[in-house]
N, C-alpha and C positions, 0 to 999 in steps of 0.2 A: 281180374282185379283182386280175388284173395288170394292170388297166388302171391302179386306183388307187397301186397301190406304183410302177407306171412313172408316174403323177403327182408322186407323191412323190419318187423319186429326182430326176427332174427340178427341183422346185421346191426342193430341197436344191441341188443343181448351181449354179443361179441365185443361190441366197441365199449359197452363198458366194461364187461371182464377185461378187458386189455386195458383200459383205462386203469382200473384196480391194480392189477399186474406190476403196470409201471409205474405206476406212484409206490409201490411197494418196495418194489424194486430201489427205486432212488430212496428211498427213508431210509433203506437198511445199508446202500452204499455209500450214502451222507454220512450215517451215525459212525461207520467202521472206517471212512476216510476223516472224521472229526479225531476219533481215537485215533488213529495214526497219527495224525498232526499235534496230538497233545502231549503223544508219547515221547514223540520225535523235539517238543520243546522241553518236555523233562530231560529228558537226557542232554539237551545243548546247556540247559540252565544247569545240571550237575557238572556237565563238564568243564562250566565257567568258575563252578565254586572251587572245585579241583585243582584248575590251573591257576586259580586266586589264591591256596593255600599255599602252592607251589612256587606262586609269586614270591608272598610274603617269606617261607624259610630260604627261600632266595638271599631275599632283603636284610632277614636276620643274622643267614651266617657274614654276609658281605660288612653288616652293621659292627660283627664282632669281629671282623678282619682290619676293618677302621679302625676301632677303639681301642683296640690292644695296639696299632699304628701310633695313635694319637699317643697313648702313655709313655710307649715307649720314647718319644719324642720329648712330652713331659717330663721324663726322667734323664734322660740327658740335658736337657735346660737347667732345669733345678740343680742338679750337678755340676753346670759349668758357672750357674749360680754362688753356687757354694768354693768350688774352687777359688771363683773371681772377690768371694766372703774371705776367706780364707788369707787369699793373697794383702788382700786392702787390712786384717786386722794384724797381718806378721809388720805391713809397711806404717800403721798405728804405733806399733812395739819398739820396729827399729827408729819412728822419730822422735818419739818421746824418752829413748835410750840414747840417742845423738845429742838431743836438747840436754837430758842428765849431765852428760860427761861436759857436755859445749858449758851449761852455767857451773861447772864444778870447774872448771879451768878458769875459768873467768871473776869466780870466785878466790882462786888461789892467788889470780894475778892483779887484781886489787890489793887484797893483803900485801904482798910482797912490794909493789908501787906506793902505801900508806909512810915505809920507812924510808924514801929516798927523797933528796934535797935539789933543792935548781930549777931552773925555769926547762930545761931540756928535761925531766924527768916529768914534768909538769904536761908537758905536750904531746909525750909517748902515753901516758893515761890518760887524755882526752881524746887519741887516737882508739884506743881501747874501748872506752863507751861508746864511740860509734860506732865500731865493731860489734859491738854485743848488741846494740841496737838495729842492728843490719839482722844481726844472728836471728833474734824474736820474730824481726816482721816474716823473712824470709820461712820460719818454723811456722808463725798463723797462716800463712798463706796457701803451705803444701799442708796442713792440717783441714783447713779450708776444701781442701778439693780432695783432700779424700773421705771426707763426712759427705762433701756431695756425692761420690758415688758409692758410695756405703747406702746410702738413701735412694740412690736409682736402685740397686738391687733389692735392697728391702721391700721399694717399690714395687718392681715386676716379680715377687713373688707373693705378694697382695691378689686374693682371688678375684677382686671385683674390675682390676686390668685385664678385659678381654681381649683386648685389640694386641699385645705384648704376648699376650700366651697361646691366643689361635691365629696362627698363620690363615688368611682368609683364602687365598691364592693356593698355597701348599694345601689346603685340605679341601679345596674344587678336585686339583689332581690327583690328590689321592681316593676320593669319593668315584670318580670318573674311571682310572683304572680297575677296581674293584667291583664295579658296578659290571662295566665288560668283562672281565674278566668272570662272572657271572652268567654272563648272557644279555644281561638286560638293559638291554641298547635300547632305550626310551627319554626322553624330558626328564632333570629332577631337579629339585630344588633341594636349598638344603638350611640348615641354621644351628644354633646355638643357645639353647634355652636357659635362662638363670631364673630357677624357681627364689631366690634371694630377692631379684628386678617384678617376679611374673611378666616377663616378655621377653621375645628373641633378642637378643645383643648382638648376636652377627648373622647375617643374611648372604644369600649368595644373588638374590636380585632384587629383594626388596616385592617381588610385584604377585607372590600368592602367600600372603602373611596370615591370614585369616584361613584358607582351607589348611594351610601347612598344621595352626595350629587344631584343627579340628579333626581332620583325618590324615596326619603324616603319623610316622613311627618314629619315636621316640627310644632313645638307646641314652641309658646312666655317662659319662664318662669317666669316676670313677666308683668307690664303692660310696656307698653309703653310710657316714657315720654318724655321733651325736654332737659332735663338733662342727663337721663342715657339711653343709647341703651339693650333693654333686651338680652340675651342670647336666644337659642332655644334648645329643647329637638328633636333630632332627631330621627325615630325609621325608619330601614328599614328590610323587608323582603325578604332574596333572594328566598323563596322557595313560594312567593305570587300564582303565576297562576298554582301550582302544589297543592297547598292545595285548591285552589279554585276547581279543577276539581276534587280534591279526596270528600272536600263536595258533589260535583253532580258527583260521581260514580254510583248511581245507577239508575237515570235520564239517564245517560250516557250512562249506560250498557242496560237499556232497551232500549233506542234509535237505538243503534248502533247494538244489537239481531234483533230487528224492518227489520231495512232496511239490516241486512246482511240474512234474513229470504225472504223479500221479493227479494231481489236478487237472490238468492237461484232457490227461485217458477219462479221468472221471468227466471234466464237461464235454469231452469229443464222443464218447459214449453214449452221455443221456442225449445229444443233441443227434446223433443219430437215431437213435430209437424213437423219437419226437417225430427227425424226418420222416424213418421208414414206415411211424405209424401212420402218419400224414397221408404219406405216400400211397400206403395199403388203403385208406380211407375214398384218395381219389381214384385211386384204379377200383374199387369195388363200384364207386359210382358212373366212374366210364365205362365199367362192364355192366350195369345197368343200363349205363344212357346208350351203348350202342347193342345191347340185347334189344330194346325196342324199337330204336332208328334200321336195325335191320329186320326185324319180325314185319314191320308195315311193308315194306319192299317184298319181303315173301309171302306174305297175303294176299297181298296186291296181285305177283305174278300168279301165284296158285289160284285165286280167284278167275284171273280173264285163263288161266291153260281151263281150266273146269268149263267156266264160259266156251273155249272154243270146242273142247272134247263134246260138251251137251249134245246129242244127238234131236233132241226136242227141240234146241232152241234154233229159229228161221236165221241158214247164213244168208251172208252177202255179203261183197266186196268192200262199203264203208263199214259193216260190221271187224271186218276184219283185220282190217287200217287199219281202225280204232286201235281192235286190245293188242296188236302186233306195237303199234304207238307208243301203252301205257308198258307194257314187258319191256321194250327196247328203253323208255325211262326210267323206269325201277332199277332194270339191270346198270343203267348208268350209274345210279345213286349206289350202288353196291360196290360197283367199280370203284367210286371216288370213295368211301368208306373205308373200302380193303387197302387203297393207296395209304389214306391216312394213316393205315394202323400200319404200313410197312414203312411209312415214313416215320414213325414213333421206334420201332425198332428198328432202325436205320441212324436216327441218333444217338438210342440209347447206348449202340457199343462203338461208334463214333466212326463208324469205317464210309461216310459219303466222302468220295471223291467229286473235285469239283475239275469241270469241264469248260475250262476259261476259253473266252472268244471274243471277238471285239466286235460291236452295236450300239446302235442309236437310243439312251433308254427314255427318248422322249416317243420313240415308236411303240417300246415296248408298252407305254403308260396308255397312248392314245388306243390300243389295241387291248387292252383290259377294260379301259374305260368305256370303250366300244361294245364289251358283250356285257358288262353288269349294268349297261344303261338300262336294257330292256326289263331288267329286275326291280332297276329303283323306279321307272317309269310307270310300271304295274302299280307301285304304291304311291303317286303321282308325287314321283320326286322328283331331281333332277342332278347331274353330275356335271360339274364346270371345270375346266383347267386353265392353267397359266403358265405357262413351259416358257420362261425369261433368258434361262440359262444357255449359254451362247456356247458352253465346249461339253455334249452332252454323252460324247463318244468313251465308253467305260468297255475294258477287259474285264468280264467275269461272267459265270455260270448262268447264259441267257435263261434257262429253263426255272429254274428256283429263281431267279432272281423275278421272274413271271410270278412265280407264284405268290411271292410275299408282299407283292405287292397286290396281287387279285384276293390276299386272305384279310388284309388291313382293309382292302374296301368291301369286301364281303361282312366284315365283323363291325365296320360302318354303319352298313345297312341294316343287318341281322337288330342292332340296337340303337334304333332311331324308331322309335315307336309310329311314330305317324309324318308323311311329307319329308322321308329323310332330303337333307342339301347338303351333297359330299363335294369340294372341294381338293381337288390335287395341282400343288403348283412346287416348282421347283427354281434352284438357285444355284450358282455357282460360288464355293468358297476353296479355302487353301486347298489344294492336292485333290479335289473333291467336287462332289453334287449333292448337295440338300435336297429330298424332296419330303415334303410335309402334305398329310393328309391330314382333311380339317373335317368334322361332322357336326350337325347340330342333335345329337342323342341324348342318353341316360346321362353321361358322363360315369365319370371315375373316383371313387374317393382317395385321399391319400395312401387310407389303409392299404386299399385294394391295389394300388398303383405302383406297388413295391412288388407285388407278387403275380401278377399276371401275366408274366413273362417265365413261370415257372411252367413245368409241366403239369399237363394234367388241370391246372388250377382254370378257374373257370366264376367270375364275380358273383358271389350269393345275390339272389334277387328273390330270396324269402320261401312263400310258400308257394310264389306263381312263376311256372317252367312254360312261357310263351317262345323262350327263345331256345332254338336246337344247338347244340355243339358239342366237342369232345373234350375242348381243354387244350388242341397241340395248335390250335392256328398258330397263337402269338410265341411259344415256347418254339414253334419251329421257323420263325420271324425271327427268333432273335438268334438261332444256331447259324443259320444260314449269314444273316449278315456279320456275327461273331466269324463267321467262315472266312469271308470277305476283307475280314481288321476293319470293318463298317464300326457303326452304334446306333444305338436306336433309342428313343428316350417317348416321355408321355407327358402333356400339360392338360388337368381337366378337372372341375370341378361338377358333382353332383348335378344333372339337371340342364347345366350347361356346356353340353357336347367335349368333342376330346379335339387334341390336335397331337399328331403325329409326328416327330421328325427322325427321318432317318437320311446319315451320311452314306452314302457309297464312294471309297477314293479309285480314282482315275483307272490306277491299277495296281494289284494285291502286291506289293513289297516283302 
């Protein structure tokens, strides 16, 4: 007994240094996977700023490939302006020089008509006035229409004519070529700004008027003087930080592989070390719990060999029965213990081979239920069945398949505290046979109900150890029918008993 609690205290001692260990462990690989990960977004967010600066003198030189476009454009207009000035004020000169000489003739030939006599002299100068009359209207009229386009020109060289002086269309195209020609093959908007107006005057869609004005770039179109206020070329992007981060897609994508990688190893990591410590936890207590499951069997035997070596003690034939009896059961119980434990390493490195054959598995059932009656009968229980299912003939490994189902009613009984009523019945479904074991026990809580099919693992029931086991019944329940392409599942709450279901199909595919 102080052997055991000096066991104990020790393995306490251990578990929590290991405990300390690993929490330490994880703090210091959290805090250096946190810096990594912060590092790794400094650098994406400098690379953003980079490629954003990189954008922008993009945009600049592209804006000052335009505007020197655009003037040059300007300066040939105004030019053909001026020629079409030019021409309209020489054709001003030559009609007011026509009209000259026209009323100087016409003045001569009145004079000359004042001194002649007769009704025929009389009718050829009232042919004459209507001539010079014809002459004026004809002079108001082409006078007329060259004042009107003296005035359209005047006009379109008027700053506040936008729609005359930017080609809306011709400077889409020319924005467009320029912009590819660049690289930057994204969304743009563009406009026309008259700080004269304070608002855009021409638009290329009309539909980002408000962000254009608040973050597009802004480029003079011509200089600045104290005469005229210039215009500006506005160009805005709405697809800016989406083309930026598609440039660094692949900065991106290896960044963000990087740390979804090391995230990865970091939770696959702590989450084995959690398992292995688990793990180490349950195997110290199975090598506890079968340090004493085996020590009682070698007492026992050591006890009756002493008994029968005693030279004092009076033999005889039921003397000898007997402890031949109790050695031949011990040794049994050793037997099935050492099985267990070669059946735990048997799964562990996964080399069971299964030995398919075809049987009746309502024989198999009635013939387990046959030798664990005498068990549950001891604790005046009883075992019922209901074998409905009409095709019960299954290929697979008669021997295990025995067994998983002698350990589910074994683990029945083992925790049915008092008058266990074990139930076995079965069903035919798709491809398959259902058989469900039903107990009226402890039951199972949810918690527990996810894990008890793990190895080793074995339900806490505090500080009272009434019931004996190792932990692989059900973990080699569920290999075996895992073996099979079976499943196995649990319904049970606390208190009120468990129920069982396990498929076995026809035959292993």
């Amino acid at each position: 007994m102080l052997s055991n609690r000096a066991n104990l205290l020790l393995s306490s001692t251990f578990a929590c240094m290991n405990r300390r260990r690993i929490i330490l462990i994880i703090t210091l690989v959290s805090v250096a996977l946190v810096t990594l990960v912060g590092i790794q977004l400094y650098w994406v967010r400098n690379a953003i700023l980079v490629e954003g600066s990189h954008f922008t003198r993009s945009v600049n030189e592209t804006a000052t490939t335009i505007v020197y476009k655009m003037q040059k454009m300007e300066l040939a207009r105004q030019y053909n302006l001026q020629q079409q000035s030019d021409r309209l004020i020489r054709s001003f000169d030559s009609l007011n020089q026509q009209y000259y000489f026209q009323m100087l003739d016409d003045s001569l030939r009145r004079a000359s008509l004042s001194y002649s006599q007769g009704s025929s002299k009389v009718d050829m100068f009232l042919k004459n006035e209507n001539t010079l009359g014809a002459s004026e209207e004809n002079y108001r009229k082409q006078s007329e229409m060259l004042s009107e386009m003296f005035a359209e020109i005047v006009q379109s060289r008027h700053p506040m004519n936008f729609e005359m002086r930017y080609d809306k269309n011709m400077l889409d195209s020319i924005i467009s070529i320029e912009l590819k020609n660049k690289g930057l093959r994204t969304e743009y908007e563009f406009g026309i700004f008259s700080p004269m107006q304070n608002r855009l005057v021409i638009e290329k869609t009309g539909k980002h008027t408000e962000p254009m004005l608040q973050d597009g770039y802004f480029f003079p179109l011509t200089a600045d003087n104290f005469f005229i206020t210039p215009d500006y070329l506005t160009l805005y992007f709405p697809n800016q930080m989406r083309f930026l981060l598609q440039q660094l897609a692949g900065m991106l994508g290896v960044s963000v592989l990087i740390v979804m990688i090391l995230l990865g190893s970091f939770v696959y990591a702590i989450a084995t070390i959690i398992r292995q410590k688990k793990l180490s936890e349950l195997k110290s207590d199975f090598i506890n719990n079968m340090t004493h499951e085996f020590r009682t069997p070698i007492s026992t035997v050591s006890l009756a060999c002493e008994a029968l070596s005693d030279s004092e003690l009076q033999k005889s034939e039921s003397l000898f029965k007997n402890y031949i009896e109790i050695i031949s059961e011990e040794n049994r119980r050793l037997g099935v213990m050492a099985e267990k434990i070669l059946q735990t390493a048997i799964l562990e490195k996964g080399e069971l081979k299964l030995r398919l054959e075809l049987f009746d598995l309502h024989d198999i059932i009635r013939d387990v239920v046959k030798t664990m009656s005498i068990q549950v009968e001891i604790r005046d229980g009883s075992i019922t069945t209901d074998l409905p299912a009409t095709h019960s003939i299954i290929r697979a490994d008669k021997v295990h398949i025995t067994n998983i189902i002698s350990n589910l009613l074994e683990n029945a009984n083992k925790y049915t505290p008092i008058k266990p009523r074990l139930h076995v019945a079965t069903s035919n479904v798709h491809n398959g046979i259902l058989i469900t074991l039903e107990d009226n026990g402890i039951g199972i809580s949810k918690v527990n109900q996810k894990k008890i099919f793990e190895k080793l693992y074995r339900v806490p029931t505090g500080n009272v150890h009434n019931v004996k086991g190792y932990g692989l019944g059900l973990s080699y329940v569920k290999f075996i029918v895992d073996k099979h392409k079976g499943s196995i599942s649990v319904e049970s709450e606390p208190g009120q008993g468990s129920r069982f279901k396990l498929f076995l199909p026809f035959e292993i595919k």
